[in-house]
C-alpha distance (Angstrom), angle and dihedral (degrees) to the residues before:
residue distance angle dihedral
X1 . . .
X2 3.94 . .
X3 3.91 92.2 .
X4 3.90 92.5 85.6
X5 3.51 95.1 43.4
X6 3.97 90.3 44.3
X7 3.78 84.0 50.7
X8 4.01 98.3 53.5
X9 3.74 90.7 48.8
X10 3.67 88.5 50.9
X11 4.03 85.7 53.9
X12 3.66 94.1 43.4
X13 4.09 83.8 53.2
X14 3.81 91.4 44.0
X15 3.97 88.1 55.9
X16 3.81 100.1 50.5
X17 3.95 88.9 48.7
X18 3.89 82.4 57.0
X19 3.63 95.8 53.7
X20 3.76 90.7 48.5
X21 3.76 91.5 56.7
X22 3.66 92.0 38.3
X23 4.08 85.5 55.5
X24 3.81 88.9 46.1
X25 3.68 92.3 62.2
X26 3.64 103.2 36.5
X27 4.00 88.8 48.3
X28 3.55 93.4 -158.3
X29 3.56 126.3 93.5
X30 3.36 102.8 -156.6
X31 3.49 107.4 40.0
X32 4.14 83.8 56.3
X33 3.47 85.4 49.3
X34 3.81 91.2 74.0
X35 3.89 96.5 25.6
X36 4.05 78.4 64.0
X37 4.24 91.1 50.6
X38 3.98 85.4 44.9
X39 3.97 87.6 96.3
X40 3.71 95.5 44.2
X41 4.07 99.2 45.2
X42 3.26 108.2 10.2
X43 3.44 143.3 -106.7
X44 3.82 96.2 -74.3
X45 3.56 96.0 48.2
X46 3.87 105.0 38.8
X47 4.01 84.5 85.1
X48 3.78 82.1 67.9
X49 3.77 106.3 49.9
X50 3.30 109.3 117.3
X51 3.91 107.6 -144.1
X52 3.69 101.6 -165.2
X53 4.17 83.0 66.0
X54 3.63 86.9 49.1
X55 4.16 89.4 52.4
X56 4.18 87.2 44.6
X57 3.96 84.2 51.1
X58 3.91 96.8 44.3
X59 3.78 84.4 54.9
X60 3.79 94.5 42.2
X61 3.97 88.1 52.7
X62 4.14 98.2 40.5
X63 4.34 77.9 78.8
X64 3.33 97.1 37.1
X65 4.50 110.3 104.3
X66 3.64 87.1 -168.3
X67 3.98 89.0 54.3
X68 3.50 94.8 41.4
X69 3.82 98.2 56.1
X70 3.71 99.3 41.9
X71 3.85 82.7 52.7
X72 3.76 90.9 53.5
X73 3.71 89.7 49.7
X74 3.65 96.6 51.1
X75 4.03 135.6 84.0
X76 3.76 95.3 -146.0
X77 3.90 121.8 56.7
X78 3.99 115.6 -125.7
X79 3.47 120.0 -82.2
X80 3.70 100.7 -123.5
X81 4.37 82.8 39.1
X82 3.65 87.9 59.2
X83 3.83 100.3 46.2
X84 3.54 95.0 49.6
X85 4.10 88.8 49.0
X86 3.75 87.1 49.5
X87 4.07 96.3 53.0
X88 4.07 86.2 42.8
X89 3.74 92.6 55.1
X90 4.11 89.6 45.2
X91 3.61 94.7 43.9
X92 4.00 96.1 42.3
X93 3.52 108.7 30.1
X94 3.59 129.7 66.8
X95 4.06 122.1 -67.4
X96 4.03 98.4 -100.0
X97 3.58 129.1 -169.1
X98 3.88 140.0 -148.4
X99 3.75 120.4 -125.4
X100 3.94 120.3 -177.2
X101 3.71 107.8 -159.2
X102 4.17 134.9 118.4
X103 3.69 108.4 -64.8
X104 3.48 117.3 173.7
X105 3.71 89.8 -12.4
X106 3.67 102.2 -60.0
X107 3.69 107.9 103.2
X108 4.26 92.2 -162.1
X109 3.96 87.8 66.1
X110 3.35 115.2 124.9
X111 3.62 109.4 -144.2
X112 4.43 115.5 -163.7
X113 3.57 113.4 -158.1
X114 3.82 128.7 168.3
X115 3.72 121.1 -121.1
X116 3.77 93.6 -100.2
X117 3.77 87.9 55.0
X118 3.91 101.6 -108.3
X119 3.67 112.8 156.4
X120 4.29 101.6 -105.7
X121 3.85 100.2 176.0
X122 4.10 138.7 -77.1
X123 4.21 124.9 -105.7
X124 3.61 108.1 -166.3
X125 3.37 113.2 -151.3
């Protein structure tokens, strides 16, 4: 009974690692912002997505029972859930940087280290 519901967290999990390495490599916050709202509005109205709304709404929705349990029941966080994880993990973790190079072989790895050197994780791409 808890498997499925194990197993949708695990995607939810699965998709805000993504975003993290997807921020890595574009190195700008905002412009993944609205590469991120690309599926939702498309592609000529991402540039218009206003994120602070999207914070407000994130916020608005943390409350929300409704919002919480169609969250639970889905594979892919919210939109507006997953941009405000992605500017809390860039504004409270430490400053990380991308660095293409051969990693196990593979030179399209993208290897994410923090500025001290600790090990972070690997996207391939």
């Amino acid at each position: 009974m808890w498997v499925p519901l194990l197993y949708l967290a695990w995607s939810r999990l699965c998709e805000y690692s993504a975003g993290r390495c997807g921020q890595a490599s574009a190195g700008d916050l905002h412009a993944y912002e609205r590469a991120l709202a690309m599926p939702a509005t498309g592609w000529q109205l991402a540039r218009h997505v206003q994120t602070e709304l999207l914070m407000q709404q994130a916020n608005e929705a943390q409350g929300n029972v409704y919002a919480r349990l169609i969250e639970i029941t889905s594979t892919h966080p919210p939109l507006v859930k997953r941009t405000a994880e992605l500017r809390q993990f860039v504004s409270g973790a430490p400053q990380i940087t991308a660095q293409r190079g051969d990693h196990a072989g593979r030179s399209d790895a993208l290897a994410l280290r923090r500025v001290s050197g600790g090990w972070l994780g690997r996207c391939d791409g």
